[in-house]
Every structure is written in structure tokens, then in C-alpha cells.
C-alpha positions in Angstrom: -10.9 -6.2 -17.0 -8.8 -8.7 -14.5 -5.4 -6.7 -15.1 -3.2 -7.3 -11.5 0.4 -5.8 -11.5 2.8 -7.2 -8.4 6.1 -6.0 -7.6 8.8 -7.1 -5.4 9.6 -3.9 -3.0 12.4 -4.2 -0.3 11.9 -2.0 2.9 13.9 -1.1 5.8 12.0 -1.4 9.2 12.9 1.1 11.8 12.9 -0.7 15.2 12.4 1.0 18.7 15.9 0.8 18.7 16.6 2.9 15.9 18.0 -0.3 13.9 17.2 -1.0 10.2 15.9 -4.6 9.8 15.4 -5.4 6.0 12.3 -6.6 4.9 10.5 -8.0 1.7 7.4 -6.9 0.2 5.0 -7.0 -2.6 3.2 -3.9 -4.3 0.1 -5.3 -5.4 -2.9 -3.4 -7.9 -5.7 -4.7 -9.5 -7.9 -2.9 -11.9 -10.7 -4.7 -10.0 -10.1 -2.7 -7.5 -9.1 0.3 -8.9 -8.4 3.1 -6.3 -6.7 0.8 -4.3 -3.5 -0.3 -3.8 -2.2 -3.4 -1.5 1.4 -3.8 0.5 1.4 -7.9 1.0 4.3 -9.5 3.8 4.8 -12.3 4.0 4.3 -14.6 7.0 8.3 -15.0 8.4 8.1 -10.6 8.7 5.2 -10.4 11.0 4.3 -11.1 14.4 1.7 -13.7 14.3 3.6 -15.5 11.6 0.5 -14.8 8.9 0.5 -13.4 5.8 -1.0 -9.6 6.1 -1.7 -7.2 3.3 -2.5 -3.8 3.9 -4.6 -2.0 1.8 -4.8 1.7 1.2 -6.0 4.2 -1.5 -3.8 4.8 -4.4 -4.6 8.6 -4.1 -2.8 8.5 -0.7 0.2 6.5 -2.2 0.9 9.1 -4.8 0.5 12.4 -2.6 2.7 10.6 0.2 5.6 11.0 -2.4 5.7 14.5 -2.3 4.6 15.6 1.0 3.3 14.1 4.0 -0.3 12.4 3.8 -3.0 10.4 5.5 -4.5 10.6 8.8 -5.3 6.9 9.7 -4.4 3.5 9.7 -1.6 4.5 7.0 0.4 7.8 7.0 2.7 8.4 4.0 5.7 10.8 3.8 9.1 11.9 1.8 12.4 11.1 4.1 14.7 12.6 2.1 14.8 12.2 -1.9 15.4 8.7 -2.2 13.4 7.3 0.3 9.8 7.3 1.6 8.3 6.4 5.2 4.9 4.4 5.4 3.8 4.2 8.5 1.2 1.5 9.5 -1.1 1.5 12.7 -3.0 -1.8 13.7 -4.2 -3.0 17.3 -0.8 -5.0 17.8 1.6 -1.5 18.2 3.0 0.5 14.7 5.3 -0.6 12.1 7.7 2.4 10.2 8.8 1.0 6.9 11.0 2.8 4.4 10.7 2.1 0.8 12.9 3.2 -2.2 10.9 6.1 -3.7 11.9 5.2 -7.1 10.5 1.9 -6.6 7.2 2.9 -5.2 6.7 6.3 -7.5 7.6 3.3 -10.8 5.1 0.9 -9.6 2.4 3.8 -9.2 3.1 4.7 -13.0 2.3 1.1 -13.9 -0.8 1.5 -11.6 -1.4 4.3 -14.0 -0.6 2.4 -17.3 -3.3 0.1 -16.3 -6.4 2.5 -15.3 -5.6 6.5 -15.1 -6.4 8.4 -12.4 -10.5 9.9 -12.7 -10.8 6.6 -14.9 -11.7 4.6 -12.3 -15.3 2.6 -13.1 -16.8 3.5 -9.2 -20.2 1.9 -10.2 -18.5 -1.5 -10.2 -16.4 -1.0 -6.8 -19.7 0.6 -5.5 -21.6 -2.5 -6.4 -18.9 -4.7 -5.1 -18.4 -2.7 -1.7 -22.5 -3.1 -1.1 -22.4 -6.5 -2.0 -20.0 -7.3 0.8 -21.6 -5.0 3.3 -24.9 -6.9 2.5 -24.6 -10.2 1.3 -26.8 -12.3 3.8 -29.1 -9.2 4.8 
């Protein structure tokens, strides 16, 4: 099943300065891949003027809603009602992003349309995951 759903998303950086700089996005899920789901900016937003997609697990996306979540690379949490933080680490410094919660909580329920959560076919994304680790071994 090659089933990908994208959605526009607009976000708000928060600067050192405590300034708002807008910024576009793309939601991104694939039933390829299905516990994950991808953030994609585009080159003129980042700082070595590449495309960059971040990739996290759904499951993190939809408890970050509600209440604060992840300990890594990508920490989600509630600011408020209407808005939710996601807050990305890398080797270049952090970025702190806020998203319309509607937004992000409407494209999760597509994400759900497509493959329901504890319906996810592991023995393919296993097989894919060891493939990639492997392939040349």
C-alpha cells in the first residue's frame, strides 16, 4: 500500500530574541512507513540553505498534543489550547517551532484514516529497517 498524505503547516519560529518569524512546512505520512511521521522545510528556512525533513514517531506526535513528550532529538508539548511547541535538537544549535494544534491534531486523524494505530504491518518496516542497516554486509 503506497498511500502518502502531505499537508501544508505554517509555524511560528521563536528566535533567541523572543521574535516570531513565520515559517512554512509540510506534514508528511506514508503508510510505508507507518509509525512515522515527517516535518519537511524547505531550503530558503534553514541554515545551510538544504531541504531537511525531520522524522519522528507518530506515537510521539499524538501524545505531544495533550501533554508534554519525548526525550530526544524532538520534544513535543501543548502551549496553550491552540497552539503546540516542537522542539528540534540537531548538532547546528535548536529550533522551537509552534504549530496550530488544530492543524497538526487534523493531519494526525488523516494519518489515522490511512493505517490505525496497533495496525501497523512491523514485519515490513522491520524488514526494511534491516535491509538498510545491512545492505552491503
Amino acid at each position: 500500500m503506497d498511500i502518502t498524505i502531505r499537508q501544508p503547516a505554517h509555524a511560528q519560529l521563536i528566535t533567541a530574541a523572543d521574535r516570531e518569524v513565520p515559517v512554512a512546512a509540510a506534514l508528511r505520512y506514508t503508510a510505508e512507513d507507518p509509525l512515522a511521521v515527517f516535518i519537511d522545510f524547505p531550503s530558503e528556512v534553514t541554515l545551510d540553505g538544504e531541504d531537511v525533513t525531520w522524522t519522528f514517531a507518530r506515537s510521539l506526535l499524538d501524545e505531544g498534543l495533550d501533554a508534554p513528550a519525548g526525550r530526544g532529538d524532538v520534544q513535543i508539548w501543548p502551549c496553550g489550547r491552540a497552539r503546540t511547541v516542537l522542539e528540534f535538537h540537531s548538532v547546528c544549535g535548536l529550533a522551537l517551532l509552534q504549530f496550530d494544534t488544530a492543524a497538526l491534531r487534523r493531519f494526525l486523524l488523516r494519518t489515522y484514516a490511512v493505517v490505525a494505530p496497533g495496525r501497523e504491518d512491523l514485519g515490513e518496516v522491520v524488514e526494511r529497517g534491516l535491509t538498510a542497516l545491512f545492505d552491503g554486509v
